[in-house]
C-alpha positions as CSV (number, residue, x, y, z in Angstrom):
1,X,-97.6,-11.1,-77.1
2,X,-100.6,-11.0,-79.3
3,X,-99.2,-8.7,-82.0
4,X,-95.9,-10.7,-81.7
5,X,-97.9,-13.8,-82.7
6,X,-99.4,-11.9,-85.5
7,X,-96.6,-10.8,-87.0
8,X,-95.4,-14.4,-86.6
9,X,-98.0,-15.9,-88.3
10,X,-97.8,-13.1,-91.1
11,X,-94.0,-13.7,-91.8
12,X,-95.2,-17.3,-93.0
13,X,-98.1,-16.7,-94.9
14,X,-95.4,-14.2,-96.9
15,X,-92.9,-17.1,-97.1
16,X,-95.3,-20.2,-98.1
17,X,-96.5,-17.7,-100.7
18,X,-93.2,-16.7,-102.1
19,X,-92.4,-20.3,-102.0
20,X,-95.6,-21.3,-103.7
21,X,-95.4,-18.3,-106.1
22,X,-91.5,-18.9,-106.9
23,X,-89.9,-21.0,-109.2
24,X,-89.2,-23.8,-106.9
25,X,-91.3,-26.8,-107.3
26,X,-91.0,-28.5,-103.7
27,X,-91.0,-25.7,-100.4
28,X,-89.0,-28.3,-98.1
29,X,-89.5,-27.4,-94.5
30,X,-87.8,-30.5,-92.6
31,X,-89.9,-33.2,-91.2
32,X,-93.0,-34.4,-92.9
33,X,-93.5,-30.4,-94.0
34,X,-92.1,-30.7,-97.7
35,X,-94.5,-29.3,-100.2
36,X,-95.0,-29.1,-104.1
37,X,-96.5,-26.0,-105.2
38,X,-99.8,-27.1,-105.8
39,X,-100.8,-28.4,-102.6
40,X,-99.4,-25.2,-101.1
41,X,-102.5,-23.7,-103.0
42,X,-104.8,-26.4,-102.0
43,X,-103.9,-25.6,-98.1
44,X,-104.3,-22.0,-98.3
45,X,-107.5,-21.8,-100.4
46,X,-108.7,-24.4,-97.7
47,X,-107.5,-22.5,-94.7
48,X,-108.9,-18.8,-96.3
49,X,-112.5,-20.9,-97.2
50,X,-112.9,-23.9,-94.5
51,X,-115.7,-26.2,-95.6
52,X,-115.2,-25.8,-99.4
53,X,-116.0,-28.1,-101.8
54,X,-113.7,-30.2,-103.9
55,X,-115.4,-29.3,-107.0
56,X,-115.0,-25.5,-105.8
57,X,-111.6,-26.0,-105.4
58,X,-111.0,-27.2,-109.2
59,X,-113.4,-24.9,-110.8
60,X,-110.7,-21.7,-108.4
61,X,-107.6,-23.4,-110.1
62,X,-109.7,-24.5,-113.6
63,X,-108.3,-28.0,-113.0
64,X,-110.6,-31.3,-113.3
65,X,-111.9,-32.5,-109.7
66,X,-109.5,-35.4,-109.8
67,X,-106.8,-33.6,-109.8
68,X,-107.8,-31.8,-106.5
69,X,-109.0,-35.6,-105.4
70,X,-105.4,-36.8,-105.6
71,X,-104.0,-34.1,-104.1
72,X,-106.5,-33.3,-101.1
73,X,-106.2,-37.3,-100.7
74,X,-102.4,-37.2,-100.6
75,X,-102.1,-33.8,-98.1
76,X,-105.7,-36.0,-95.7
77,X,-102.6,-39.1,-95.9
78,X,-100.3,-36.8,-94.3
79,X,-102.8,-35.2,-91.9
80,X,-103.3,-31.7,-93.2
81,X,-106.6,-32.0,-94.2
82,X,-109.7,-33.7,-93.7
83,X,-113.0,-34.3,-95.8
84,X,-116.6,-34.5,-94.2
85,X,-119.6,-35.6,-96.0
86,X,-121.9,-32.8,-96.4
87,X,-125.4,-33.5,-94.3
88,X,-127.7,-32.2,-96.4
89,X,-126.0,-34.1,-99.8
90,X,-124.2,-36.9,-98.8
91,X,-122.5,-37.1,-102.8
92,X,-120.6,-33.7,-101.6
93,X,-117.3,-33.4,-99.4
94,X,-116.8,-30.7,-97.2
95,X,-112.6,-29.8,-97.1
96,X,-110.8,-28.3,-93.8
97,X,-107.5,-27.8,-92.4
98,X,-106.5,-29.9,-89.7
99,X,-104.4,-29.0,-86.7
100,X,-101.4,-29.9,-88.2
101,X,-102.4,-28.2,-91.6
């Protein structure tokens, strides 16, 4: 069952890459799981790196950090991801996956 999952869970990763690698602007997945390329990124550099920073996250795509902003706010709208304030420097934002994401 275990290797069944994994090959599962492999068989997406393939397909959200192809989709967010592909010449298609919008992966459309029914529901409230229709995607633009770029927060198809934003979700898997989030999900391979859990806790990074928003400024990380535009200086990996050399984008300005309000381009992540919008988007990271736009996919924490939709429930994919969520931002924590970093303890230690409370001017920082922490970024993870959600359940859903």
């Amino acid at each position: 069952m275990k290797m069944e999952t994994e090959n599962i869970m492999k068989s997406f990763v393939q397909l959200i890459e192809s989709a967010a690698n592909g010449k298609k602007r919008i992966l459309d997945l029914g529901d409230d799981m229709t995607f633009y390329r770029g927060e198809i990124h934003i979700i898997k550099v989030v999900g391979d790196y859990p806790g990074m920073y928003i400024s990380e996250i535009a200086q990996r795509f050399n984008v300005t950090r309000a381009v992540i902003s919008k988007t990271i706010k736009k996919l924490e709208t939709r429930g994919f991801i969520i931002k924590e304030e970093v303890k230690a420097d409370k001017k920082k934002l922490a970024v993870y996956l959600t359940k859903k994401g």
